[in-house]
C-alpha positions in Angstrom: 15.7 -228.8 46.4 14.6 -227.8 42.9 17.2 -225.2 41.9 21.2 -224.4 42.3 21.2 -220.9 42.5 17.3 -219.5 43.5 18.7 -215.8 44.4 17.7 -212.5 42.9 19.7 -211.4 39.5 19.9 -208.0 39.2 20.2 -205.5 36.5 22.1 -202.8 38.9 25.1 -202.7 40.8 25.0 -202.7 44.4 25.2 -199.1 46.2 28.3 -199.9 47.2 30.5 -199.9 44.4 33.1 -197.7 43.7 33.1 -195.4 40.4 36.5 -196.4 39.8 37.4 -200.4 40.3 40.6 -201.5 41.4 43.3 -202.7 38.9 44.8 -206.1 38.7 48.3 -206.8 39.2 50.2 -208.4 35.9 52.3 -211.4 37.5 54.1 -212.0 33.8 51.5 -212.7 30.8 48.2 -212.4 32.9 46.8 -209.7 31.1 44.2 -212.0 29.6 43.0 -213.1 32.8 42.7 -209.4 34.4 40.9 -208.6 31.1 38.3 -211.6 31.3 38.0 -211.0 35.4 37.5 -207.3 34.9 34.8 -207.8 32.5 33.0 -210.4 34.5 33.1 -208.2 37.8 31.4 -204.8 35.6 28.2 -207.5 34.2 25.4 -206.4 37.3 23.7 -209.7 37.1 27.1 -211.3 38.3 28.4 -208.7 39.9 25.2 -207.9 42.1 25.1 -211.8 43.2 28.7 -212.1 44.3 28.4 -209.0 46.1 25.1 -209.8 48.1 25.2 -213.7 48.2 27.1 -216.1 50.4 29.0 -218.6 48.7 26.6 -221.5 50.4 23.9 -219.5 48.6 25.7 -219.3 45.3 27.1 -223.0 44.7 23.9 -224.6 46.4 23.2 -227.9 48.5 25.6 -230.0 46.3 28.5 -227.4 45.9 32.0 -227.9 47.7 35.6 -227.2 46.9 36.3 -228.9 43.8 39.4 -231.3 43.5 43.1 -229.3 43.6 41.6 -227.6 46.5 40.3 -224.5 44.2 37.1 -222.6 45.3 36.1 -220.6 42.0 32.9 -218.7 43.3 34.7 -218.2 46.9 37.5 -216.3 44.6 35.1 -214.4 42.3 33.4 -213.4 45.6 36.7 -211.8 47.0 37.7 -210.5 43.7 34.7 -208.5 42.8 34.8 -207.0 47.1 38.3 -206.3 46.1 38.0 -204.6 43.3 34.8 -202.9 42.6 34.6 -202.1 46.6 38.1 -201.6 47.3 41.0 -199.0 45.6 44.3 -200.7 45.9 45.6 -202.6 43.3 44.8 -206.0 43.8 46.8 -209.4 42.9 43.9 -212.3 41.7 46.9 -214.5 43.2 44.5 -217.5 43.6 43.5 -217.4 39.9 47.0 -217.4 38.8 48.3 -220.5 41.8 44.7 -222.8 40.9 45.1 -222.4 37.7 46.3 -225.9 36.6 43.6 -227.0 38.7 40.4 -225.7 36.4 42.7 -224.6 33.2 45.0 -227.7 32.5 45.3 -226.5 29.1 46.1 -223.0 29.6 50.0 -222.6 30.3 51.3 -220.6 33.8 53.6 -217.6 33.1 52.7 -217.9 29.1 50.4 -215.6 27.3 47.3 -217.5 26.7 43.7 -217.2 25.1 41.1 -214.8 27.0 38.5 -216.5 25.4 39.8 -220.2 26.3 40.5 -218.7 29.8 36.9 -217.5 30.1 35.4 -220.4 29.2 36.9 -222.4 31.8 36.2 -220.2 34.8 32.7 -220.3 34.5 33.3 -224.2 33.8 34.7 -224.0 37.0 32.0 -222.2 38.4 29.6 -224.4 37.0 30.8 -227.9 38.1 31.7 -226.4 41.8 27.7 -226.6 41.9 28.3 -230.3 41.8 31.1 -231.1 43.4 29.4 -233.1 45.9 26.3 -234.7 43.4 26.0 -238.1 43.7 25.4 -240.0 39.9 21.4 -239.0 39.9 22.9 -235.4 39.0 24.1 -236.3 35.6 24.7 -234.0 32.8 21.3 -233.6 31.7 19.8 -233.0 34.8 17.3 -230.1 35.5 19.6 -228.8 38.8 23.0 -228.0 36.6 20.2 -225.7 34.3 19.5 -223.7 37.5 23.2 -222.6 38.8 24.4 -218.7 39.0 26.0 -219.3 35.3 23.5 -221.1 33.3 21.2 -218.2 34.6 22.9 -215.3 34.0 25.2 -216.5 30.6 23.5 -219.4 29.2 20.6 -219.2 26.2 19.6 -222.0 24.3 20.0 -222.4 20.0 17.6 -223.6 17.8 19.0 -226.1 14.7 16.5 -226.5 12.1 16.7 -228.7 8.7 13.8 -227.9 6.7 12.8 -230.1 3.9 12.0 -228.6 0.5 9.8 -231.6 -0.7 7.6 -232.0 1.9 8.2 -228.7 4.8 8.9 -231.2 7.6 11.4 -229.8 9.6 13.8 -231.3 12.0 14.7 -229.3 15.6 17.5 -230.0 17.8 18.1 -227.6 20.9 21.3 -226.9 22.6 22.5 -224.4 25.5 25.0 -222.2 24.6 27.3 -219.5 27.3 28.4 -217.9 24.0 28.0 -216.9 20.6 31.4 -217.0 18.4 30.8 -215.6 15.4 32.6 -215.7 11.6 34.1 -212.3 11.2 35.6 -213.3 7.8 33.0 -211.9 5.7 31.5 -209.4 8.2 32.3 -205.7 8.9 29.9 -205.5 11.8 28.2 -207.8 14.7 25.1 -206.8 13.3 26.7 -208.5 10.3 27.9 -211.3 11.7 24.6 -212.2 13.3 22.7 -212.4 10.5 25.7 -214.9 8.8 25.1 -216.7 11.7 21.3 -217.3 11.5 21.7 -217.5 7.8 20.3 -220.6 6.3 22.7 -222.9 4.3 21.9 -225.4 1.6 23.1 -229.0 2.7 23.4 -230.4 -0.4 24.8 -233.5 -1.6 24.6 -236.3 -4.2 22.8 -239.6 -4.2 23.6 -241.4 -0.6 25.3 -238.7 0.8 21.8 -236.2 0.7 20.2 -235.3 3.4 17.3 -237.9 4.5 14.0 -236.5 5.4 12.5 -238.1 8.4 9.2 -236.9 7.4 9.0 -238.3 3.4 11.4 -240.1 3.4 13.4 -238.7 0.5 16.8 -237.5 0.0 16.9 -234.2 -0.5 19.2 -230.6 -0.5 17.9 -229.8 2.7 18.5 -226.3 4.0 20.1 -226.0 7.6 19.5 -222.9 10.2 20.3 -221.6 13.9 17.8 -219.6 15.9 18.3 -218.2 19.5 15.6 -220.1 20.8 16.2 -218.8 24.7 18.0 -215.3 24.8 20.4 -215.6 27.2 20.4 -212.8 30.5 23.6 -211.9 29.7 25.1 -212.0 25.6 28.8 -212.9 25.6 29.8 -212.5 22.1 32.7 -214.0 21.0 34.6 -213.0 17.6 36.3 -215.6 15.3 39.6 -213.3 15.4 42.3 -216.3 15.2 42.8 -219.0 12.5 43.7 -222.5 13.7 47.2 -221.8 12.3 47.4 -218.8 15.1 47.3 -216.1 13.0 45.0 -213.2 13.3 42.3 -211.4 11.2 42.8 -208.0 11.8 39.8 -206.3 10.1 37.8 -203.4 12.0 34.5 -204.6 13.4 31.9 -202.3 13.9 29.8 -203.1 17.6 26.9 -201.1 18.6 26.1 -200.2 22.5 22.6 -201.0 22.5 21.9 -204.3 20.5 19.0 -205.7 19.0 18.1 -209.5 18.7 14.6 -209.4 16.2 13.1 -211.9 13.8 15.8 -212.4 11.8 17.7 -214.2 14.9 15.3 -215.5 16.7 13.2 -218.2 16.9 9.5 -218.2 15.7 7.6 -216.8 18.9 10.1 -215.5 20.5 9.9 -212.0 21.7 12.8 -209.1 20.5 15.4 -208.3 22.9 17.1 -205.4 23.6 21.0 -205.8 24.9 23.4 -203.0 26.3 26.8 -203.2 25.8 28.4 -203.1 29.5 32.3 -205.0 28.8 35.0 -205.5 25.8 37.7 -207.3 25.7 41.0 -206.0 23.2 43.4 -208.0 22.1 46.3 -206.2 20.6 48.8 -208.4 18.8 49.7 -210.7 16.4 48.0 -214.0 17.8 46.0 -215.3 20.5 49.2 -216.5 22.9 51.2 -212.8 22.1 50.4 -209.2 22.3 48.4 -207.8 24.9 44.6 -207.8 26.7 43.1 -204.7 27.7 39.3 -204.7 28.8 36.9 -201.6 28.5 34.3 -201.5 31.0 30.8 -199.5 31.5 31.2 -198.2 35.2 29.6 -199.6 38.0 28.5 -196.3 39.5 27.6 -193.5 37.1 27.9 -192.6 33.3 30.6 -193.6 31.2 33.2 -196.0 30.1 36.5 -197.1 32.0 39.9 -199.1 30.7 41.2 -201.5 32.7 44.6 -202.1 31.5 45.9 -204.7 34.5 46.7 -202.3 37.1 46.3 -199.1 35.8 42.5 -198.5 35.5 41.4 -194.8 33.5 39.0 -192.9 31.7 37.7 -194.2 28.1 36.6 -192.3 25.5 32.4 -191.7 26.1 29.5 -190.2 24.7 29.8 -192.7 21.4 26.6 -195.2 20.6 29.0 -197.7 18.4 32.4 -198.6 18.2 35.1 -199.7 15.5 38.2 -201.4 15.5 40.6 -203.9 14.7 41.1 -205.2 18.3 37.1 -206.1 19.4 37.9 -210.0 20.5 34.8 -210.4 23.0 31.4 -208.2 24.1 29.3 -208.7 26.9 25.9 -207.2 26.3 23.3 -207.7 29.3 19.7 -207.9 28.3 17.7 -204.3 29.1 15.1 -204.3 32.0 12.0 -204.2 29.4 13.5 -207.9 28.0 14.2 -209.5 30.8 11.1 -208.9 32.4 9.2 -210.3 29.3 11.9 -213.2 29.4 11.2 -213.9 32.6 15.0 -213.7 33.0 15.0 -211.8 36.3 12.8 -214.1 37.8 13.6 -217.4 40.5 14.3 -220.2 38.2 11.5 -221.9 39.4 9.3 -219.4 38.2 6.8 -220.4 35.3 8.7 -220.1 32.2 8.2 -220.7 28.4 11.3 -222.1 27.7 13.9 -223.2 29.2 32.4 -199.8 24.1 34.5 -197.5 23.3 37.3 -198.1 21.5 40.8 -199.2 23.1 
């Protein structure tokens, strides 16, 4: 078997969905796991391929339950029938029961993270893929490349040290499911991108310079990352909290549609267009208090939707940007023009040339 996952992605929701999802019951401080679960269920790509895929078909030849008994894609499965198919109020009890299971550092009953939580579910996800690999499936295999999360959230970065003396550069690739980006200087993600692909001077004295591999010398190299792979879909993830807990509360400007262009890419790499389909609020002091609330582009005709735990309404519409204090993280999914130069939509096996409103 050469890939995990070798389903279609899609770009559209299937016929079936409802205009208005479901909520999610609030068990005590789950709000930032209804926020992250509602914003996963309204990303097409996802959404389509839970919808329209067995679970066999998802987690591939080496998937199984993984230990504790927890089945991660079996759940997402019921959860997005439940709610985007479905109009009663549903409680994502298995989430909540499991969640020592996939989540040891994430406390039950406490406020937690909605980033940290989001990170290890599609963990989860990804490592159900492997739950029966024997030791030939390492980490660097080509089959953990090819699962349902690597294709729809992972892109690959580009770090590049250029030498001044001599213009050799040095390139180290890694995948990446996000982007978190400084907001401490930044008033929009537009900003904030361009910080991030900025270079930087690694300078040093003596010993502690940077040595070129290709003279020889030391040097004040300059350091850079690229987006070397666009990823299908963009989660963007914003530095909001300090490692003493506190918050940084400054408004942050996000656009709807999204461009990726020379400036953050790597050399070669064709612009992307993104559309802005989920955002997750946090409203609070810190990342373990306050309150989640996730804004949603419908599944099934115009406009936007909040899905505040169980109660799911109207958002404001008809804006092509957004601004606030609250903006934590944005899912943008790459336009049908993109990923069709990308290849994104394509089998995995496929040749390839690389591998909201306001709350």
């Amino acid at each position: 078997m050469s890939v995990t996952y070798a389903g279609k992605l899609s770009l559209h929701m299937p016929g079936r969905v409802r205009q208005r999802p479901a909520g999610l019951y609030n068990s005590g401080n789950t709000c930032y796991m209804n926020s992250v679960l509602q914003s996963l269920l309204h990303l097409p790509p996802l959404a389509y391929a839970l919808l329209e895929r067995s679970t066999r078909e998802l987690i591939g030849e080496f998937g199984g339950t993984t230990s504790g008994g927890f089945n991660p894609t079996e759940a997402m499965r019921d959860l997005a029938e439940r709610v985007l198919c479905g109009s009663n109020v549903v409680q994502p009890t298995v989430f909540q029961s499991k969640l020592k299971t996939y989540a040891r550092t994430l406390r039950k009953g406490h406020q937690e993270d909605a980033h940290e939580f989001l990170v290890l579910l599609l963990e989860a996800m990804q490592q159900q893929c492997f739950a029966r690999a024997d030791s030939r499936i390492d980490a660097n295999h080509a089959l953990r490349r090819s699962t349902l999360v690597q294709r729809v959230f992972s892109g690959r970065l580009r770090s590049r040290v250029s030498c001044p003396a001599c213009r050799h550069n040095s390139d180290t690739f890694d995948p990446c499911l996000d982007l978190s980006l400084d907001i401490r200087h930044a008033k929009s993600v537009n900003e904030a991108l361009d910080v991030f692909t900025k270079a930087e001077e690694l300078s040093g004295s003596g010993r502690d310079r940077y040595r070129c591999e290709g003279c020889r010398k030391r040097v004040n190299a300059s350091k850079r990352f690229t987006i070397d792979t666009p990823p299908l879909v963009l989660t963007v993830h914003l530095k909001r909290f300090t490692l003493t807990g506190s918050k940084l509360t400054r408004a942050i400007k996000y656009p709807y549609t999204l461009q990726l262009g020379a400036r953050h890419l790597s050399e070669g790499v064709d612009p992307v267009t993104y559309t802005l389909h989920a955002v997750i609020h946090h409203h609070g002091g810190g990342p373990n208090s306050g309150h989640y609330v996730a804004n949603v582009k419908a599944g099934r005709g115009p406009g936007w939707l909040s899905a505040n735990d169980s109660t799911v309404s109207q958002a404001h519409n008809g804006k092509t940007s957004g601004e606030d204090k609250s903006c934590y993280v944005l899912f943008y999914v790459m336009d049908a023009a993109s990923s069709s130069r990308s290849g994104a939509l394509l089998p995995p096996h496929a040749p390839c040339s690389a591998q909201a409103p306001s709350a």
